[in-house]
LUMSELUM-449658 format. One line per field, with one value per residue (C-alpha): z, x, y; residue in one letter; residue number from 1; chain. Coordinates in pm, 1 decimal. Layout:
LUMSELUM-449658
up Z;...
east X;...
north Y;...
r a;...
k NUM;...
c A;...
***
This chain:
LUMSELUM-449658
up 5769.5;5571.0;5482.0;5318.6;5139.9;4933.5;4700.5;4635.2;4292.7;4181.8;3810.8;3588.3;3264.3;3287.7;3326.1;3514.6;3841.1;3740.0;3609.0;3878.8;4098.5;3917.6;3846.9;4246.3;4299.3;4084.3;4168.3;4557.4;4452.3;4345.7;4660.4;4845.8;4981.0;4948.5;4749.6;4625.3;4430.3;4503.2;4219.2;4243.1;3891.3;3617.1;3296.1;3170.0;3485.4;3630.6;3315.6;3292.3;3636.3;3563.6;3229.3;3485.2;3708.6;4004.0;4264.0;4224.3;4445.2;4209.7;4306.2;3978.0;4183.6;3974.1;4074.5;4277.9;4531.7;4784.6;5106.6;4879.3;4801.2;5149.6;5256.2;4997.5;5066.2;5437.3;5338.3;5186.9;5380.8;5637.9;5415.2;5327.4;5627.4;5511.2;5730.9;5478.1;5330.3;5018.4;4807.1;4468.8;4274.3;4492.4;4493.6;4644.7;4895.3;4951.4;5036.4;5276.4;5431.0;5541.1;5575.7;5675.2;6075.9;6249.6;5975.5;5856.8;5594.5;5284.1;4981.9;4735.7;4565.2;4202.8;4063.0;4191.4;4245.2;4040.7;3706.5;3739.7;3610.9;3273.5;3311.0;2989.5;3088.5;3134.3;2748.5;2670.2;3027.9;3149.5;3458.3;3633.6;3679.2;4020.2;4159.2;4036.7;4166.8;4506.0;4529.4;4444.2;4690.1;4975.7;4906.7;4917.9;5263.6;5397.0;5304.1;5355.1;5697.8;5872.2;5628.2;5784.4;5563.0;5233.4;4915.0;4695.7;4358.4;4311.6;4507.6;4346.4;4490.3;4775.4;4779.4;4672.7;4945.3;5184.1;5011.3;5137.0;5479.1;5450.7;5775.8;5613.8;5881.4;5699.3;5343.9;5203.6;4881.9;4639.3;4256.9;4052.5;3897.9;3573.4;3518.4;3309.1;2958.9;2832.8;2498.4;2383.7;2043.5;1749.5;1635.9;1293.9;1325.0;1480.5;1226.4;988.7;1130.8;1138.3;758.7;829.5;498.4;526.2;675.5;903.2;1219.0;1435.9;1707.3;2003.7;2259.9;2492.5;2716.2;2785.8;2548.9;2786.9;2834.0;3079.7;2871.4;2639.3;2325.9;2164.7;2278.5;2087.4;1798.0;1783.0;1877.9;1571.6;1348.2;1450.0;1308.2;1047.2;757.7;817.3;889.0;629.3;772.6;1066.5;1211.0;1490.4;1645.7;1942.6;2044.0;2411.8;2462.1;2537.0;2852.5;2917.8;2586.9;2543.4;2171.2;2212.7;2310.2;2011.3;1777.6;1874.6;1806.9;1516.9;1349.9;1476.5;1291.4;942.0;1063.6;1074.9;679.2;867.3;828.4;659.3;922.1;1234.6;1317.3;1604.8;1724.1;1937.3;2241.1;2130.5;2155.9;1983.6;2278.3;2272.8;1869.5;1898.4;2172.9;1985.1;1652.6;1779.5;1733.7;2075.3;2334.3;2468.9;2745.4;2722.7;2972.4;3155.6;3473.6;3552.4;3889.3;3756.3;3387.5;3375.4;2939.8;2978.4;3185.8;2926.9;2651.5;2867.7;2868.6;2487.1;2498.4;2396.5;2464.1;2567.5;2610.5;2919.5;3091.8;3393.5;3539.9;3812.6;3853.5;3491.3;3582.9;3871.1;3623.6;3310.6;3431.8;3281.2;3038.9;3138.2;3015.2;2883.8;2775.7;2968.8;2836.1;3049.4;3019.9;2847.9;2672.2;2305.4;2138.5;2415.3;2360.7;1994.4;2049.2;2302.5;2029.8;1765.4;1984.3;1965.6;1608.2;1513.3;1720.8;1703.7;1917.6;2165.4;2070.0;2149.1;2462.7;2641.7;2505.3;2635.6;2985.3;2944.5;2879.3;3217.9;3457.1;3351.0;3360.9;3719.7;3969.8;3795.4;3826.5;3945.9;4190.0;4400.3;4415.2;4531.2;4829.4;4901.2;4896.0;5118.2;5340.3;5398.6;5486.1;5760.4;5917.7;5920.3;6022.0;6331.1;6424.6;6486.7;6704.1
east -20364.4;-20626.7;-20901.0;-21263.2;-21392.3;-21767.4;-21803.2;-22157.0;-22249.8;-22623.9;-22610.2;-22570.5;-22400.4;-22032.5;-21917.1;-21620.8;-21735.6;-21832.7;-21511.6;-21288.3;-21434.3;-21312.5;-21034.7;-20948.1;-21125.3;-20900.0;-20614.2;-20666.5;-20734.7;-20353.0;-20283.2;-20463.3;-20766.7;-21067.0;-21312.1;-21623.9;-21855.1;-22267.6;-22484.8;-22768.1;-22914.0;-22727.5;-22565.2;-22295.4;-22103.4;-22107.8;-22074.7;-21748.1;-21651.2;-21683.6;-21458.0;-21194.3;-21240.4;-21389.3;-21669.2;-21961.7;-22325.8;-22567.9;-22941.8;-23180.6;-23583.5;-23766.6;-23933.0;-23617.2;-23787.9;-23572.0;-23682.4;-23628.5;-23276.7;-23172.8;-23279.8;-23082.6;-22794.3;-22813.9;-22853.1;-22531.1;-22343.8;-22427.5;-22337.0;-22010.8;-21918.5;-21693.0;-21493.2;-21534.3;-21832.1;-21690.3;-21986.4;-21991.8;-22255.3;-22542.4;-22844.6;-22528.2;-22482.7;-22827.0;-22861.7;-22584.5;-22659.9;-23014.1;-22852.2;-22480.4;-22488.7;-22249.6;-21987.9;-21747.4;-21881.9;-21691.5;-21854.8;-21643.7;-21800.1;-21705.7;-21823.1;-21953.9;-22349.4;-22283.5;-22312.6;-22683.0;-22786.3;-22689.5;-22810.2;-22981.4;-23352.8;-23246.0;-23214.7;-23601.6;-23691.5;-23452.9;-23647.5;-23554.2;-23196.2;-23302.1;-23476.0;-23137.4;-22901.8;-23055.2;-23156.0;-22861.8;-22602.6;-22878.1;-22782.8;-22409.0;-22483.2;-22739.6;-22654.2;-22251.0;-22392.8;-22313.7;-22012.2;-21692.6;-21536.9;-21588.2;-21332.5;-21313.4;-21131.2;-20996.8;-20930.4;-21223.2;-21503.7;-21336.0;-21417.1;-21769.9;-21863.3;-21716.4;-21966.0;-22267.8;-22135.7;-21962.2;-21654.7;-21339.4;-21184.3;-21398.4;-21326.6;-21033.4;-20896.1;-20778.5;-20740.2;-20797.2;-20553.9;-20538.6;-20404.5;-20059.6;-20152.9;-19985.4;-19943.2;-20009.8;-20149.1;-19921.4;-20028.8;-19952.2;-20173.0;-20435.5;-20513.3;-20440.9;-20740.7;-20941.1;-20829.7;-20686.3;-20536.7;-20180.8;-20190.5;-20484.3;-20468.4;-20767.9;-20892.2;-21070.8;-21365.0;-21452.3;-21749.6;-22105.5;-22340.2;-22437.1;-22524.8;-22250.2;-21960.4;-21950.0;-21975.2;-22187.6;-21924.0;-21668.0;-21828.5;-21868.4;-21529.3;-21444.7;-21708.8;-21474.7;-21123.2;-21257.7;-21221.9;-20898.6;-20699.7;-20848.7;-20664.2;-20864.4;-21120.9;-21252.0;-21377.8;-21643.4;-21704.0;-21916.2;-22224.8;-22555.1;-22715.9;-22986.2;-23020.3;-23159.1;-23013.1;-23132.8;-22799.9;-22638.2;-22876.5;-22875.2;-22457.8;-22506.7;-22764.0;-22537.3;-22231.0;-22470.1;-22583.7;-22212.0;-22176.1;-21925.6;-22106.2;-21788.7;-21504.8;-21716.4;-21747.1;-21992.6;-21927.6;-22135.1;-21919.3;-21569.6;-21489.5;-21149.6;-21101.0;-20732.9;-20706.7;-20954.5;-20740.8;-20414.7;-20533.1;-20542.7;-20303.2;-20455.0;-20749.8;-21004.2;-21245.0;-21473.4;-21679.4;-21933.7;-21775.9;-21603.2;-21468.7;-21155.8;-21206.1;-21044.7;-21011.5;-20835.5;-20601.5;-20581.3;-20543.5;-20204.4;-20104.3;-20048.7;-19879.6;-20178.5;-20157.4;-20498.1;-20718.0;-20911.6;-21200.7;-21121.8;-21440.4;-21350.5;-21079.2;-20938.3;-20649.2;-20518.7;-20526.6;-20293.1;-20195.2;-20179.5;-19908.3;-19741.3;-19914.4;-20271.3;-20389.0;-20700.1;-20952.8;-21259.5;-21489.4;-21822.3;-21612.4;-21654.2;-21396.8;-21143.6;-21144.4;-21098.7;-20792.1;-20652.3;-20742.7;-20541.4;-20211.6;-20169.5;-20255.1;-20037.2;-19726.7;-19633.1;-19345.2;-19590.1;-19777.5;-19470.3;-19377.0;-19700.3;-19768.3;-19390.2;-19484.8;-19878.8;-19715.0;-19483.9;-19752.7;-19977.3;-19758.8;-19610.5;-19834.1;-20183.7;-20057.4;-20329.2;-20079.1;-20061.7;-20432.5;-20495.1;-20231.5;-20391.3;-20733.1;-20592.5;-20406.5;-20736.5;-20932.8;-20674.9;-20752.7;-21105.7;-21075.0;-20832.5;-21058.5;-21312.6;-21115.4
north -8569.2;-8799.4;-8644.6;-8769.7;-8479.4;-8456.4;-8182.8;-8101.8;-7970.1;-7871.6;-7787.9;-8053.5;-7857.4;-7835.6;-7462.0;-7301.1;-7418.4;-7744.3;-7791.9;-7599.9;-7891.9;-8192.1;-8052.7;-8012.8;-8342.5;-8560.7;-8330.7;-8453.2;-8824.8;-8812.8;-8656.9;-8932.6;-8786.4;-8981.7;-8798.5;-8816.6;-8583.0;-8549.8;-8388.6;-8317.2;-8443.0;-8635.4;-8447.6;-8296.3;-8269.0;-8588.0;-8774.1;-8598.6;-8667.6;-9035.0;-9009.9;-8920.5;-9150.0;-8933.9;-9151.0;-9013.6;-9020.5;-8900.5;-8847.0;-8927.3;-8895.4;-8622.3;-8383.0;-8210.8;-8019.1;-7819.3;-8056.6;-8364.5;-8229.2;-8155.7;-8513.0;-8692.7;-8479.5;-8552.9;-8925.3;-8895.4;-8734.6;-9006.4;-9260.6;-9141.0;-8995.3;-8700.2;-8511.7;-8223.3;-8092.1;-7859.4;-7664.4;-7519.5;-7286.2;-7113.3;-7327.6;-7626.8;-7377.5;-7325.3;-7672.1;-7693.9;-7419.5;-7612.9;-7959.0;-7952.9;-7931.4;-8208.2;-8184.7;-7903.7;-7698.2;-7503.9;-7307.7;-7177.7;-6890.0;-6899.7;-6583.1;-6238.5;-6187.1;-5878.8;-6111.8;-6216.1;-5897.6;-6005.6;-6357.2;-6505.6;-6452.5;-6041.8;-5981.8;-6057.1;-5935.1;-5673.4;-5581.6;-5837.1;-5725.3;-5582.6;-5855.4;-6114.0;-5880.3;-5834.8;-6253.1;-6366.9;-6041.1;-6164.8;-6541.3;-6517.2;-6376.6;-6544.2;-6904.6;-6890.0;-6781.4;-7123.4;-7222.4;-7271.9;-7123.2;-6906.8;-6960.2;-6682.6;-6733.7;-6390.3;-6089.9;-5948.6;-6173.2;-6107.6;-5766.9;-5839.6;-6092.7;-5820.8;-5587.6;-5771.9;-5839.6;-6250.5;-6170.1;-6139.6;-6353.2;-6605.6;-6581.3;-6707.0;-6633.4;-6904.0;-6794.6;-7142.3;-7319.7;-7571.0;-7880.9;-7892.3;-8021.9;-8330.4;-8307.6;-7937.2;-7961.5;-7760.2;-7421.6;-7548.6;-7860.0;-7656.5;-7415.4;-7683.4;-7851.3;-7532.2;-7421.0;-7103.1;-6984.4;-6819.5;-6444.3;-6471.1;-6329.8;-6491.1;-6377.1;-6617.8;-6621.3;-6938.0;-6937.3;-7029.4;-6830.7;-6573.2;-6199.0;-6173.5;-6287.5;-5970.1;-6117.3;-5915.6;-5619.3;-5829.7;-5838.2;-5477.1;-5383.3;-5650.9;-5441.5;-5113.8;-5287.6;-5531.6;-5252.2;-5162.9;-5533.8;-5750.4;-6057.9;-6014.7;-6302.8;-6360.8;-6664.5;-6752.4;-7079.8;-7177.1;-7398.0;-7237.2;-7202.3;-7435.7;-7510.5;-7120.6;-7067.9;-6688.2;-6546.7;-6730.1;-6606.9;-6271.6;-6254.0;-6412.0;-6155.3;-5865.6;-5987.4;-6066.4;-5663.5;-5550.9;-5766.1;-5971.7;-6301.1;-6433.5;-6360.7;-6409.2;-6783.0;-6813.3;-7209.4;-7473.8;-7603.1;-7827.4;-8154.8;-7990.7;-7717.8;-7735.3;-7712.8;-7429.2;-7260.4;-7347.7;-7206.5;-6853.7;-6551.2;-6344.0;-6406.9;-6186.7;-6222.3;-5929.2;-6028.2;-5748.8;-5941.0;-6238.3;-6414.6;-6550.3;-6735.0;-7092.4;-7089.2;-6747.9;-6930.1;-7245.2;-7011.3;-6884.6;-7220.9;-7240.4;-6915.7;-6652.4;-6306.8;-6154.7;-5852.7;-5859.3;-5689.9;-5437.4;-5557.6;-5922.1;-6076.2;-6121.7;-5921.4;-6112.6;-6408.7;-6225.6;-5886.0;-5547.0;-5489.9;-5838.1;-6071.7;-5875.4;-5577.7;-5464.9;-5258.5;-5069.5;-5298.5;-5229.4;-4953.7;-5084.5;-4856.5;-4896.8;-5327.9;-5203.5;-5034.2;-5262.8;-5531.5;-5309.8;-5262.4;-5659.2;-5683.9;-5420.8;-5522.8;-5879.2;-5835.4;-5729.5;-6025.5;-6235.3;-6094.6;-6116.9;-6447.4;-6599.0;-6459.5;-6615.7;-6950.7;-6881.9;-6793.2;-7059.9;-7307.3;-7197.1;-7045.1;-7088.1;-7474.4;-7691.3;-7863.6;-7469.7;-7439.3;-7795.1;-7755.8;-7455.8;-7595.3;-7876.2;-7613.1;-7468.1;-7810.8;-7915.2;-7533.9;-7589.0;-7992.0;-7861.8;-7575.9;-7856.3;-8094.6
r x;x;x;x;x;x;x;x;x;x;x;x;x;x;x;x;x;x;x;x;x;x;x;x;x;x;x;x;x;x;x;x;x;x;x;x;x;x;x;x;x;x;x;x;x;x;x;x;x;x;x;x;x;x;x;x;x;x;x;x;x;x;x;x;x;x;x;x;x;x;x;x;x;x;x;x;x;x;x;x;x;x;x;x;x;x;x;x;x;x;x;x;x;x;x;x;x;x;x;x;x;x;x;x;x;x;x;x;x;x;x;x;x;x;x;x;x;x;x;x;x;x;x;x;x;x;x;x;x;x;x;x;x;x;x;x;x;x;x;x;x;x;x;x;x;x;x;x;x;x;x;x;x;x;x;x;x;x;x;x;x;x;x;x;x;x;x;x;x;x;x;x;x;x;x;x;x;x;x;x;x;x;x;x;x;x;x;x;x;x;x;x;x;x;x;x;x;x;x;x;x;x;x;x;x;x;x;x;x;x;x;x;x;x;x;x;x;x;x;x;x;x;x;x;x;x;x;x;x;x;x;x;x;x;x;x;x;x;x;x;x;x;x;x;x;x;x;x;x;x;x;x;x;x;x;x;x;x;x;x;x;x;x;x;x;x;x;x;x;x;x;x;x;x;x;x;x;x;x;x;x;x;x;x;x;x;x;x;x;x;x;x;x;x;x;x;x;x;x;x;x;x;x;x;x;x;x;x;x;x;x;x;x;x;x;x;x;x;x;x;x;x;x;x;x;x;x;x;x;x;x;x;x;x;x;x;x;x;x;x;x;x;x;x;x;x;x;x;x;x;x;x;x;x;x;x;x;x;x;x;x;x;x;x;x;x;x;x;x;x;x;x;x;x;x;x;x;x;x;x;x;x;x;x;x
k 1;2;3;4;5;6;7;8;9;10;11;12;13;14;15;16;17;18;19;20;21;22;23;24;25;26;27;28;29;30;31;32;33;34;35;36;37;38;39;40;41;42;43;44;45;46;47;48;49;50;51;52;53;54;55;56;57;58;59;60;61;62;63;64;65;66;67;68;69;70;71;72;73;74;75;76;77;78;79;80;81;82;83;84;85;86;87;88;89;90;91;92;93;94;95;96;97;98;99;100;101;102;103;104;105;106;107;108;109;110;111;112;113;114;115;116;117;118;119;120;121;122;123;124;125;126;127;128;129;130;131;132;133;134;135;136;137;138;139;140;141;142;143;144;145;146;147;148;149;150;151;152;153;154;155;156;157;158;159;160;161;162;163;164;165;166;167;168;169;170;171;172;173;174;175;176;177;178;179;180;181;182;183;184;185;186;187;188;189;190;191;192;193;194;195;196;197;198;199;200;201;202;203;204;205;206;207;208;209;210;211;212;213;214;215;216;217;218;219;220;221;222;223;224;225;226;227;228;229;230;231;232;233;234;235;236;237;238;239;240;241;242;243;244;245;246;247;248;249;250;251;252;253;254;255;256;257;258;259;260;261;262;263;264;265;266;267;268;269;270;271;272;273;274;275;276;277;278;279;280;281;282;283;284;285;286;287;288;289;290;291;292;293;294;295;296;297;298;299;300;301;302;303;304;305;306;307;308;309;310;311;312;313;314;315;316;317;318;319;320;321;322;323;324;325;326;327;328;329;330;331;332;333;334;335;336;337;338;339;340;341;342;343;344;345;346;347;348;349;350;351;352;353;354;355;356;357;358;359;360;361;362;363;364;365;366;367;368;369;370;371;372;373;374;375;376;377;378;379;380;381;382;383;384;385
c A;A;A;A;A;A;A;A;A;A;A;A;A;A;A;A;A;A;A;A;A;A;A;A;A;A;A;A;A;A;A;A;A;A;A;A;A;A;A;A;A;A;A;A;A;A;A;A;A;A;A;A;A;A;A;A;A;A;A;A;A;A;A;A;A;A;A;A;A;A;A;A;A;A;A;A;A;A;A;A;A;A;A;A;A;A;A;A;A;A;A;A;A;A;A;A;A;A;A;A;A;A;A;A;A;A;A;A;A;A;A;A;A;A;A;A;A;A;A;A;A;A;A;A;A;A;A;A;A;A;A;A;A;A;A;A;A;A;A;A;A;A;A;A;A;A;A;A;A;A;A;A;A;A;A;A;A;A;A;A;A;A;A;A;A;A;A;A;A;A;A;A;A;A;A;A;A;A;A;A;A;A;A;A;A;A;A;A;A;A;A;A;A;A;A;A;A;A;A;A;A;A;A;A;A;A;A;A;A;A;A;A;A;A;A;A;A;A;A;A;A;A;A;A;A;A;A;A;A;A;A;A;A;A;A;A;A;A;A;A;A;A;A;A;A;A;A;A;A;A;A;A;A;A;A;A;A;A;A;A;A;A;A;A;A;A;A;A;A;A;A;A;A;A;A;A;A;A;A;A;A;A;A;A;A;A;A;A;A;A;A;A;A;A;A;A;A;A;A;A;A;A;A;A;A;A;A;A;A;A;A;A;A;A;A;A;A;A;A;A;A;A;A;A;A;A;A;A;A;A;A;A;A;A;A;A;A;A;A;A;A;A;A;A;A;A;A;A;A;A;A;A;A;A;A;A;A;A;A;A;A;A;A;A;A;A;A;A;A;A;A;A;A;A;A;A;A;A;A;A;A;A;A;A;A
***
C-alpha cells in the first residue's frame, strides 16, 4: 500500500519531537512513501529537514493567529492531498484537531502533560504549575478527541493519556527509534578533540536547557561525589529554550556555589554531538520526567552505560540493571550513589555499556519504529475504506 503522508509540526526549534519526525519522515521516503512535512513557521526544524532532503510546505505570514493557522493548514492539506494526516507537539494537534475533517488524522504524543509543571517560565513564576498542568492534561484530551489514532512513545504516556480519559483502544504505543550511525566517531578521537587529560572519568548530559531535564539535580548529586573521585567531570551540553538563557545561568551559578566551576562544563548546543556523546565514560538523564529521550538512546549507540530517572519512560529505553542504573528520581543522594556504583566498577561499566550498544543498535533501530509507524497508517487508511 502507497501512502502520501503530511506531518504537521508547530515549533520551529529542533527538540526530540522535532527530530523523532524527520527521522520517521526520511526513514519512510526510503520506504517509498511520499512525504511531506508542514511547519508552521521557519527555523531550526525545517532548515534541518531540508539538509536531509525532506519536502517541505512551510507557512512564513506573521502574525500566526490560530484561525490563520488552521486555514493554511487546510490549504495544504488540499494541495497535497495526503491520505494521512500525522501530528506532532500540542499546539500541531491543536490545529488538527480544528482543521483535519475529510482526511485520516494521527497525533503522536511525545511527552507526558505531567512535564509542563517544570516548564522554563515555572522557575521565576512557580504558580503557574497548576494552571500548565491542568491546560496542557485537558489538551491531550480534548484535542486527540477526533484523532484517529493516538501514538504514544512509551508505555508510560500510555498510562498518562489513559489518566485523563484518551480510549485505550485508541492509543497505540510506539517507543522511538534512531537511525544506525554511519561512521561512529572513536572514543579516542573524541576526547582527543575535547582535551580530556589521561584518568578522567566524564560524565554527560544532552538536552534542551530546561527545568524538566534535572540538571540542576545533576549537578548536585556531582557536588555529593566530586570530593571523593578527583578524576571526576561532568559535562552538560543542550540549547536553550526560546532563547531564555535563565535555566543555563542558574546551573551555572550553582556549580561556581558548589567551587566546581572547573570540572563542570555547562555547553551551548553541538554541532560535534557525536564527539560529545563519544567522549563520555557513563550517561545520565536525570530528568524530573521524560517520555522516552532520543540522546539517551544515541548515547547507547556508542556503547554508554547510563543512570536514569524512575520518573517516564527512560526505563523502557535502557532497563534496570541491564543496560542502566535507575535512580528515584528527584532523589538527589540516590542519583549520587547510582552515579558511584558505575564509577566505582568498570566492569559494571563494561557490561551495561556492551548490552547499550546491543539494544540500540537492534530494536531501538529506526527501521522497527518506522514499520511500525507504517503498520499503524495502513490500520487507520483501511478503517476508512
Amino acid at each position: 500500500m502507497s501512502l502520501r503522508i503530511l506531518h504537521v509540526l508547530a515549533s520551529p526549534h529542533l527538540g526530540g519531537a522535532e527530530t523523532m519526525c524527520l527521522n520517521l519522515a526520511k526513514a519512510h521516503l526510503a520506504m517509498e512513501l511520499d512525504i511531506a512535512v508542514y511547519f508552521f513557521a521557519e527555523g531550526a526544524a525545517s532548515e534541518a529537514a531540508i539538509a536531509q532532503g525532506i519536502p517541505i510546505l512551510c507557512e512564513v505570514a506573521k502574525p500566526q493567529t490560530r484561525g490563520l493557522m488552521a486555514r493554511n493548514l487546510s490549504a495544504a492539506v488540499q494541495d497535497f492531498k495526503p491520505d494521512i494526516v500525522h501530528s506532532h507537539v500540542p499546539i500541531s494537534n491543536l490545529i488538527c484537531s480544528r482543521t483535519i475533517r475529510n482526511v485520516p488524522w494521527v497525533a503522536t504524543i511525545h511527552g507526558s502533560w505531567k512535564q509542563f509543571a517544570y516548564a522554563p517560565q515555572t522557575v521565576q513564576k512557580p504558580y503557574l504549575k497548576p494552571y500548565l498542568l491542568l491546560r496542557h492534561a485537558v489538551g491531550d484530551f480534548w484535542t486527540t478527541r477526533r484523532a484517529a489514532r493516538v501514538i504514544a512513545i512509551s508505555d508510560y504516556v500510555k498510562k498518562e493519556l489513559r489518566k485523563i480519559g484518551v480510549p485505550a483502544e485508541k492509543i497505540i504505543r510506539i517507543h522511538n527509534g534512531v537511525p544506525r550511525l554511519p561512521t561512529p566517531v572513536l572514543r579516542e578521537t573524541a576526547r582527543k578533540h575535547f582535551a580530556v587529560t589521561e584518568g578522567q572519568l566524564i560524565i554527560g548530559s544532552l538536552g534542551h536547557m530546561a527545568p524538566v531535564k534535572g540538571f540542576d539535580l545533576l549537578i548536585r548529586a556531582f557536588a555529593e561525589l566530586a570530593p571523593q573521585y578527583p578524576q571526576l567531570m561532568l559535562w552538560i551540553a543542550g540549547g536553550d529554550v526560546m532563547g531564555d538563557m535563565s535555566v543555563r545561568h542558574s546551573l551555572q551559578e550553582l556549580a561556581n556555589r558548589h567551587a566546581l566551576g572547573s570540572r563542570i562544563r555547562i555547553m551551548d548546543a553541538l554541532d560535534q554531538r557525536d564527539e560529545f556523546l563519544a567522549a563520555l565514560d557513563l550517561f545520565v538523564v536525570a530528568s524530573r520526567t521524560e517520555g522516552f529521550s532520543l540522546v539517551l538512546a544515541e548515547a547507547m549507540q556508542y556503547g554508554k552505560p547510563s543512570v536514569v530517572t524512575s520518573a517516564g519512560g527512560c526505563s523502557e529505553v535502557a532497563r534496570s540493571e541491564q543496560e542502566a542504573l535507575v535512580f528515584e528520581s528527584g532523589n538527589v543522594h540516590n542519583l549520587a550513589k547510582n552515579i558511584e556504583r558505575l564509577v566505582t566498577n568498570s566492569d559494571l561499566r563494561a557490561t551495561l555499556g556492551s548490552a547499550s550498544f546491543e539494544r540500540a543498535n537492534s530494536y531501538l533501530s529506526l527501521q522497527r519504529c518506522a514499520e511500525e509507524y507504517l503498520a499503524a497508517y495502513e490500520s487507520v487508511s483501511r478503517s476508512r475504506a
